[in-house]
C-alpha positions as CSV (number, residue, x, y, z in Angstrom):
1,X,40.2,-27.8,-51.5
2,X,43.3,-27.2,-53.3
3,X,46.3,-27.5,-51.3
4,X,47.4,-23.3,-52.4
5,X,44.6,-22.5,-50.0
6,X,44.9,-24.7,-46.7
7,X,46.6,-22.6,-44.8
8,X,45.0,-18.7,-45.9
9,X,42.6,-18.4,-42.6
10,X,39.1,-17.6,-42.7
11,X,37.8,-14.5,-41.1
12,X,34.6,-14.1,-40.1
13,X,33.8,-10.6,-40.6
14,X,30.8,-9.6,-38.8
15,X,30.1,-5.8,-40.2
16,X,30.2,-7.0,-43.4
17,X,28.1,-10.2,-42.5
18,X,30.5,-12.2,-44.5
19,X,33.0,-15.4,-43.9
20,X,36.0,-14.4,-46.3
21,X,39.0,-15.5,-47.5
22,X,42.0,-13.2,-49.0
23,X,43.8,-14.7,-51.4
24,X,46.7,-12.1,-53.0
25,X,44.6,-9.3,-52.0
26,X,41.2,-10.6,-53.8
27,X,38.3,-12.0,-51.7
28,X,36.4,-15.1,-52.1
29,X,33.4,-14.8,-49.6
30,X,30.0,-16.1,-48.4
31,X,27.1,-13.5,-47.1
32,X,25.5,-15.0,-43.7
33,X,22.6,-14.1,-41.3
34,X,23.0,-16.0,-37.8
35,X,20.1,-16.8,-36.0
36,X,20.5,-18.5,-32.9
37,X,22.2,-21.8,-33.7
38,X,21.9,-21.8,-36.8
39,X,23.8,-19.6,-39.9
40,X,22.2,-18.9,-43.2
41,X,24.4,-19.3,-45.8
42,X,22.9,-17.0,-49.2
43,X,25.7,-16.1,-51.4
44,X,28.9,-16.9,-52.4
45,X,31.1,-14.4,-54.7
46,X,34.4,-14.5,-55.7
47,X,36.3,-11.5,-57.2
48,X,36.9,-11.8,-60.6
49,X,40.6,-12.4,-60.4
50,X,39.7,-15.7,-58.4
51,X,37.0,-16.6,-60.8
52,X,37.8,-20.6,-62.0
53,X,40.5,-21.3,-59.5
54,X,39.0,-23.1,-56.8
55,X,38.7,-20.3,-54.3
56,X,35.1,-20.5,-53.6
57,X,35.0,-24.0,-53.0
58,X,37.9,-23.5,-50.3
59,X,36.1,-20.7,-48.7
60,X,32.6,-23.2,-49.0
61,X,34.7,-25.8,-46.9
62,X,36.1,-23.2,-45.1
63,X,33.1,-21.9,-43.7
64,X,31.3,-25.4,-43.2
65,X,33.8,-26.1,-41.1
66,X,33.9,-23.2,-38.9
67,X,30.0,-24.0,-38.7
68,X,30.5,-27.2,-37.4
69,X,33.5,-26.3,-34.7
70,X,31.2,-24.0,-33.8
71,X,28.1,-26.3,-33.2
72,X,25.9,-24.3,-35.4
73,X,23.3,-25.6,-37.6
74,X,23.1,-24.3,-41.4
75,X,20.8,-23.1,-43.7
76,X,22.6,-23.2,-47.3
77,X,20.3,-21.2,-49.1
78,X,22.9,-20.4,-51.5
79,X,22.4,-22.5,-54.9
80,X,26.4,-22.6,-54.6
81,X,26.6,-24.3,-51.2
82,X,23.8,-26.3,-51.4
83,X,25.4,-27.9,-54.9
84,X,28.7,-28.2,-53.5
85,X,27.2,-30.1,-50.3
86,X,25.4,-32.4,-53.0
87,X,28.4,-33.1,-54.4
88,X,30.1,-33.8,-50.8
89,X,27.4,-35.4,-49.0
90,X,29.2,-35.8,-45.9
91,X,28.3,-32.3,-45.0
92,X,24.7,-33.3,-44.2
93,X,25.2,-33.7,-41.3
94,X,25.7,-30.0,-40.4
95,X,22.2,-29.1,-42.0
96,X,19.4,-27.9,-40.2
97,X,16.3,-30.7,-40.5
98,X,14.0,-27.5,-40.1
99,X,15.8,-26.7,-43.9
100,X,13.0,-26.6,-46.5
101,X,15.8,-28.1,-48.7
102,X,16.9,-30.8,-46.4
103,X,15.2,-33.9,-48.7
104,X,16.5,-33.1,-51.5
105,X,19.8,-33.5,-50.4
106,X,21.8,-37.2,-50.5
């Protein structure tokens, strides 16, 4: 994550069903469903004044790491998180087993 976005918290905004972040008054976010233990992750968006600057990786991170604080289980059916946790394998270890996904990770 870059360092510009450490300290912006993450809200987790349950009317909308969205984790966000608000960066200058834009919004990087990720649509969730919770169920139980476990959250659903389905889409990550960033508004298009954030677009290319690392926001929705930092809200990604973000919100995988509220999920594990948390003791939740995910669900990353967004393409988005489900490639960045490819490329940061470490975050396995937060995802569900009962994932249909789950082998196909590293």
């Amino acid at each position: 994550m870059k360092q510009e976005y450490i300290d912006i918290p993450l809200v987790k905004n349950d009317e909308k069903k969205r984790f966000e972040i608000n960066i200058d008054g834009y919004y990087a976010f990720i649509n969730f469903g919770e169920y139980g233990n476990h959250i659903a992750l389905v889409h990550t968006e960033t508004e298009p004044e954030l677009a290319g600057k690392g926001a929705a990786a930092a809200v990604v991170e973000k919100t995988l790491r509220y999920i594990e604080d948390n003791g939740k289980l995910l669900m990353p059916y967004c393409p988005y998180v489900f490639a960045y946790i490819k490329r940061h394998p470490e975050w396995k270890r937060i995802v569900s087993k009962r994932f249909h996904g789950y082998d196909k990770l590293p």
